[in-house]
C-alpha positions, 0 to 999 in steps of 0.5 A, a space after each residue: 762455170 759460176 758461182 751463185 747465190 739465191 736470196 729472197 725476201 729480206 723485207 727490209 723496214 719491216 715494223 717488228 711491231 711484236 717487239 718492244 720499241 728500241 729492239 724493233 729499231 735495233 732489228 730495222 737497223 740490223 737489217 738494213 746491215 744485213 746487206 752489207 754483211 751479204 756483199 762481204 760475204 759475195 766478195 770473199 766467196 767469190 760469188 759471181 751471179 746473186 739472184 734476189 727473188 722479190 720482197 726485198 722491201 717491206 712495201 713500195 713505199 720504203 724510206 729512201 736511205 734504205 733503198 739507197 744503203 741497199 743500192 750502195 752495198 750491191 755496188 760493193 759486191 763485184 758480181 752481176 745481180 739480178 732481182 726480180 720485184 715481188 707483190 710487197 716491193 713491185 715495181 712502179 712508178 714511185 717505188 724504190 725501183 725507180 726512185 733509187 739509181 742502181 749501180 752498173 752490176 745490177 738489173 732489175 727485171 721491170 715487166 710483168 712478163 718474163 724477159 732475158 739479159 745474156 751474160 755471154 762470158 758463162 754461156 748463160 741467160 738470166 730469165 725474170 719478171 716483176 710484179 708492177 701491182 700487189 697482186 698477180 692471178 697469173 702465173 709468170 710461167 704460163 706458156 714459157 719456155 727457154 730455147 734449147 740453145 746450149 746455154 744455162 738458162 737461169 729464172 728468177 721470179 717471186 711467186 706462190 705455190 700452185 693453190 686453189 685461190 691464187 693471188 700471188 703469181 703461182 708457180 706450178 710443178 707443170 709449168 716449171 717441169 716445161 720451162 728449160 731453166 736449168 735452175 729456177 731462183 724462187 721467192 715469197 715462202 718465208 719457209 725455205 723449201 728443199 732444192 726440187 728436181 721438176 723435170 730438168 729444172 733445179 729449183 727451190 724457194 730460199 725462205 726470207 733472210 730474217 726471221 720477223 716472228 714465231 711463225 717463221 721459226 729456225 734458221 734462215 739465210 739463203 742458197 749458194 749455188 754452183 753451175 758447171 759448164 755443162 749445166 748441172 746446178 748443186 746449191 747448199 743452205 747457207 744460214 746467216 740471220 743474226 737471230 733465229 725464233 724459237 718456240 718451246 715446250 717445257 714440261 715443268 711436272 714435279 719441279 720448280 718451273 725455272 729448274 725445268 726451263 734452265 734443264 730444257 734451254 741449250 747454251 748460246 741462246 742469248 741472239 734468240 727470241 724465244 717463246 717458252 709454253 709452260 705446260 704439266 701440272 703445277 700446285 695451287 700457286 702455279 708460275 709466277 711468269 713475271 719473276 720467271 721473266 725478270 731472272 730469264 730474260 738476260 739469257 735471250 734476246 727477247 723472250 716470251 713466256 706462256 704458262 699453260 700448266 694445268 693445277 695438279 690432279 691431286 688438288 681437284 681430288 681435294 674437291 671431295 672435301 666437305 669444306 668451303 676449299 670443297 664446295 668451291 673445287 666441286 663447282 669449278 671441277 664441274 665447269 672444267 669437265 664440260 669445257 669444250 676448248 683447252 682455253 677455257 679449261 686453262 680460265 677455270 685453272 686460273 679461278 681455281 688458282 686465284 679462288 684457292 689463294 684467296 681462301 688461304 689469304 695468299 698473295 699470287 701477284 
């Protein structure tokens, strides 16, 4: 029987380049410490085997202190590690693969085909390959399959789901169903994916480590796994990002906007980067965002408002009018009508907001 762990994707030096400049260095440094939180956690949990699933770097040409960090905090963490290279950190020449010296407890899988290392004390075999160039048309899988010899058979390997145009070493039900692994550690999808049984085979893609947008939303972190001596695998989600991304709707109808927002935001949400979209009806002013901003941003690590509120029904009613106020809405109510996207339907809110200020000789900022 051991204990495992199933990580991939940690993109370690990653730009952060949607944040500003002193909170993307201070998510660049977090990540590289996530390393070292990660072998306290082996450690303490008594973890004996970490499968590391690709794209552990951002690219292959990664500052030499993080690969050195990454190689340190590996060596502290008293089990065997295993790391199978992806299409962002392949292994090559002047990649940090070969540039860094890997302390005795890891192996890094260095041919772009399938091979084994044994571990003789837990009757079991550890299975991996590396990406050697960006791209791979070709799956690991094609054709593999473990010896049925009594061991645990453990994969590792960085790949796609099966798709039509692949680019990125696919990985098929079919091939996996066929492969003998008892377990098979997947990385590449930044969104975990639940554990699949293919076949005999356990397997799942872990998701990446940290969150780097508001296209990879929610909790992140990795599997911990546990195989009996028989062979049977079970693997429970474990979160352990620092921050999660978060995106939002609040509807702000018939009340101020930061009442609607502060209703809507559960408590603890200051680790988090949170996209909020405003949307309903407001009146002729609409959202101040940068007042909304200013009082809200404490409460969130970082925070980004849309307003996609529409102007209030009973405002375009007021189109009816005979008045300049009239003339104008009739005009804007016409274009609005025959808008054919909901962006241009928010640009004739917007003039309609700002031409209604200027008649009135409002400030809207």
């Amino acid at each position: 029987m051991f204990k495992f762990i199933h990580a991939s994707d940690f993109h370690l030096d990653s730009a952060f380049g949607a944040l500003p400049a002193r909170k993307a260095a201070a998510r660049r440094r977090e990540s590289r410490e996530m390393m070292d939180r990660l072998a306290v956690y082996v450690r303490e949990h008594d973890i004996d085997a970490v499968l590391l699933a690709g794209d552990l770097f951002d690219s292959a040409s990664v500052y030499q202190e993080t690969g050195e960090q990454l190689a340190a905090a590996l060596g502290r963490m008293q089990a065997r590690v295993f790391i199978a290279p992806g299409n962002h950190d392949w292994y090559g020449p002047n990649s940090p693969w070969t540039r860094v010296q890997w302390p005795d407890n890891v192996t890094v899988f260095q041919e772009d085909r399938i091979t084994s290392v044994e571990v003789p004390a837990w009757n079991a075999v550890f299975h991996g390959a590396a990406f050697t160039t960006p791209e791979r048309r070709l799956g690991f899988l094609r054709g593999y399959m473990c010896p049925r010899d009594g061991k645990v058979h453990i994969g590792i390997l960085h790949g796609e789901p099966e798709s039509g145009e692949p680019r990125y070493a696919p990985i098929r039900k079919t091939e996996i169903a066929s492969s003998g692994f008892h377990y098979l550690a997947m990385g590449h999808v930044h969104r975990r994916s639940e554990p699949m049984q293919i076949g005999g085979t356990l397997c799942a893609w872990s998701g990446c480590m940290e969150g780097h947008g508001f296209d990879e939303l929610g909790e992140k972190g990795f599997y911990e796994g546990i195989v009996s001596n028989d062979g049977a695998v079970e693997v429970n989600f474990v979160p352990f990002a620092r921050h999660r991304y978060v995106s939002v709707k609040v509807d702000v109808t018939g009340q101020s906007p930061k009442e609607a927002l502060l209703a809507a935001l559960p408590e603890g949400t200051e680790q988090d980067l949170y996209r909020i979209s405003l949307v309903g009806e407001t009146g002729e002013g609409g959202v101040d965002t940068a007042a909304l901003q200013e009082d809200l941003d404490s409460r969130f690590y970082a925070l980004e408002l849309r307003d996609h509120t529409e102007m209030s029904q009973d405002l375009w009613q007021r189109a009816g009018e005979d008045s300049l106020r009239g003339l104008f809405l009739r005009e804007l109510l016409s274009q609005r009508e025959e808008a054919s996207t909901e962006q241009a339907r928010e640009m004739i809110d917007r003039a309609a907001r700002f031409g209604l200020a200027a008649l009135d000789h409002r400030d809207l900022g």
